[in-house]
C-alpha positions as CSV (number, residue, x, y, z in Angstrom):
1,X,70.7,151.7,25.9
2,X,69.3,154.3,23.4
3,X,72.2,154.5,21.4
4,X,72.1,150.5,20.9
5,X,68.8,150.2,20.2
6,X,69.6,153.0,17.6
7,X,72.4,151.3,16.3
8,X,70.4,147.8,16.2
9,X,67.6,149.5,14.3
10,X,69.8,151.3,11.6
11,X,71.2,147.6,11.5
12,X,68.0,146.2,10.5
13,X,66.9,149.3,8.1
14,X,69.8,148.5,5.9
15,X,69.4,145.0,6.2
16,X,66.2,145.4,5.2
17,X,67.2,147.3,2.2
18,X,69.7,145.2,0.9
19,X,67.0,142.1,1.1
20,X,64.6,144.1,-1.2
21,X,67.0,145.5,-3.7
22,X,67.6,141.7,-3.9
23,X,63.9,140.8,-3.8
24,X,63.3,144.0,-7.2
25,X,62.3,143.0,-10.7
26,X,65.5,142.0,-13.5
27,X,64.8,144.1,-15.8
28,X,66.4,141.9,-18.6
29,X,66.5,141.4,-21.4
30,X,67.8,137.8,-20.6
31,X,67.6,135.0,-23.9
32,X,66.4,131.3,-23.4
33,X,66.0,128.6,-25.2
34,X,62.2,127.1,-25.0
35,X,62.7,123.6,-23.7
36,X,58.9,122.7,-24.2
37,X,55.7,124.4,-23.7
38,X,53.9,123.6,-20.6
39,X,50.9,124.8,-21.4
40,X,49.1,127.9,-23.1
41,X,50.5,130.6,-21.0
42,X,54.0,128.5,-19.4
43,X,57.0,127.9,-20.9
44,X,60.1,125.7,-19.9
45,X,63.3,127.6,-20.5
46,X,67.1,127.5,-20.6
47,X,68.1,130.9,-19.5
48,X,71.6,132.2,-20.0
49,X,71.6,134.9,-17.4
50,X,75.4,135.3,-17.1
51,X,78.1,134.3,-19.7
52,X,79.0,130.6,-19.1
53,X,75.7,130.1,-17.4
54,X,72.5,128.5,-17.8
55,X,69.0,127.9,-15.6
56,X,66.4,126.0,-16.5
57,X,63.7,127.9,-15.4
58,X,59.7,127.7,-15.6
59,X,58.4,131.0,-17.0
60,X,54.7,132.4,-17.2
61,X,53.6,134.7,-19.7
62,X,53.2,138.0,-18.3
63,X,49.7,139.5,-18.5
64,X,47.6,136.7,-20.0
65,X,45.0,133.9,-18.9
66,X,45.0,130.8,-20.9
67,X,42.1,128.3,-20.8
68,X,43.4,125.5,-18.4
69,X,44.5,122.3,-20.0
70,X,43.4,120.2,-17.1
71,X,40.4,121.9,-16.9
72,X,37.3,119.2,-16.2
73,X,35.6,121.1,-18.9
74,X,36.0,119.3,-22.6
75,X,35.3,122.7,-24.1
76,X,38.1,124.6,-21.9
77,X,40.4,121.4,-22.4
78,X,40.3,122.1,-26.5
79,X,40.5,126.2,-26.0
80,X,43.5,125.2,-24.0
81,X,45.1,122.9,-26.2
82,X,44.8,125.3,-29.0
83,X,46.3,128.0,-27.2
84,X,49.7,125.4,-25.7
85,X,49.6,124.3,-30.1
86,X,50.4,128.1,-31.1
87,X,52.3,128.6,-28.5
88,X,54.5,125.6,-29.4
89,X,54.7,126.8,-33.1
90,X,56.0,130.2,-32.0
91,X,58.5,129.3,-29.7
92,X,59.0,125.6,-29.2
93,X,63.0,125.2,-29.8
94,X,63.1,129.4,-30.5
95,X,65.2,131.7,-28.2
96,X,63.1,134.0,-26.9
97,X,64.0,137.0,-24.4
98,X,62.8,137.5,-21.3
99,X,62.4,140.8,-19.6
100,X,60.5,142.6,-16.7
101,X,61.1,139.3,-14.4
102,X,59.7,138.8,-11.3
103,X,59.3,135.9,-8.5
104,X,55.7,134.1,-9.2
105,X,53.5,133.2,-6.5
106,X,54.7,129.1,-7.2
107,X,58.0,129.2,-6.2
108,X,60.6,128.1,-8.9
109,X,58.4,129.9,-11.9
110,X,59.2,133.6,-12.7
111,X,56.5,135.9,-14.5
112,X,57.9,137.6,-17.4
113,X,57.4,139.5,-20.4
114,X,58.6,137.0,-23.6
115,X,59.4,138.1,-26.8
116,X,60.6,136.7,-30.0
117,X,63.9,137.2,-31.6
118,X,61.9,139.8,-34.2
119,X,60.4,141.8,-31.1
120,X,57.2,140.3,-31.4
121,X,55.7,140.1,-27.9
122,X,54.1,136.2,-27.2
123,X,51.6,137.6,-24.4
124,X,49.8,140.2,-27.2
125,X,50.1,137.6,-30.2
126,X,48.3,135.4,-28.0
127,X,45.4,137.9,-26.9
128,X,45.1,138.9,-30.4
129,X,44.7,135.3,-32.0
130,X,41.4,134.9,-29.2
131,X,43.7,132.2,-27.7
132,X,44.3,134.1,-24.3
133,X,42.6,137.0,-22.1
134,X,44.6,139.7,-20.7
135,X,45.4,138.8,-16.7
136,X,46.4,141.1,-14.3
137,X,47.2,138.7,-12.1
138,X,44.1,139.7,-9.5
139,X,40.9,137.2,-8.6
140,X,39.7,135.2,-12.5
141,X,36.3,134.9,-13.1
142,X,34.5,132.0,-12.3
143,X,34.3,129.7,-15.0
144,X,31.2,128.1,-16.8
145,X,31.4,125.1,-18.9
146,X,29.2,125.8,-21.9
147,X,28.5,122.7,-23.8
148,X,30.8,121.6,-26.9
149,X,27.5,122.4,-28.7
150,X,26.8,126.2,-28.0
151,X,30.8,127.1,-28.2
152,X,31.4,128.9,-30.9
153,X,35.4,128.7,-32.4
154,X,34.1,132.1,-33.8
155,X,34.0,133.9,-30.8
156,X,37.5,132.4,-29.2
157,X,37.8,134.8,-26.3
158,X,34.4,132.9,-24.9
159,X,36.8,129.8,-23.5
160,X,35.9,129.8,-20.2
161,X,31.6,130.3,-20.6
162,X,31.9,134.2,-19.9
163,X,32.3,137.5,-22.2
């Protein structure tokens, strides 16, 4: 009896272990094709993981919080508009390349790090044109509408009310 139960758990440690290399990070880089631009921080991509081979695939941008384009806030709505705008005129119809990929908590999205054909990485061209805030994927903060009036296009990083 102890050797089987031996023998079954062995069994299920490298079963286990085979089901997480699975489950690991690709480190890439894999190229895609933007299809469209979902919104300021998603992207719709044909990626061409294999020769021969392509998988439409909904990516987020690694590391970064846009302002919600469905937000019931008018002021959020317009922060997030201009955020999905400069993300269309980078990479709308671009290849990009996608690396450090990982499963996202909606299934059928990955989370990846996207950059442009020239290197330049989309998440930190976002951040630096006050369009986005670094997200480490943890709790957000809760978000306070501040009225078309007080927002100030100066300050872009203030999208969502806070500092």
């Amino acid at each position: 009896m102890g050797k089987y139960l031996l023998s079954v758990y062995a069994c299920l440690v490298a079963m286990g272990t085979a089901f997480s290399a699975l489950a690991e990070q690709v480190t890439g880089p894999v190229s895609a094709y933007v299809v469209r631009v979902v919104d300021g921080d998603t992207l719709l991509v044909n990626a061409r993981p294999w020769p021969q081979q392509i998988v439409e695939v909904y990516v987020r941008l690694r590391g970064i919080d846009a302002p919600e384009i469905r937000s019931s806030c008018e002021t959020t709505r317009s922060a997030g508009k201009r955020a999905q705008d400069a993300l269309e005129s980078l990479t709308s119809g671009r290849v990009v390349h996608l690396s450090n990929i990982d499963g996202d908590k909606y299934f059928g999205r990955v989370l990846a790090d996207v950059l442009m054909e020239d290197g330049t990485n989309v998440s930190a061209y976002l951040v630096t044109q006050g369009l986005a805030l670094g997200y480490d994927g943890g709790k957000r903060k809760v978000s306070v509408c501040p009225s078309q009036a007080s927002y100030d296009p100066t300050r872009p990083y203030d999208f969502d009310g806070s500092q």
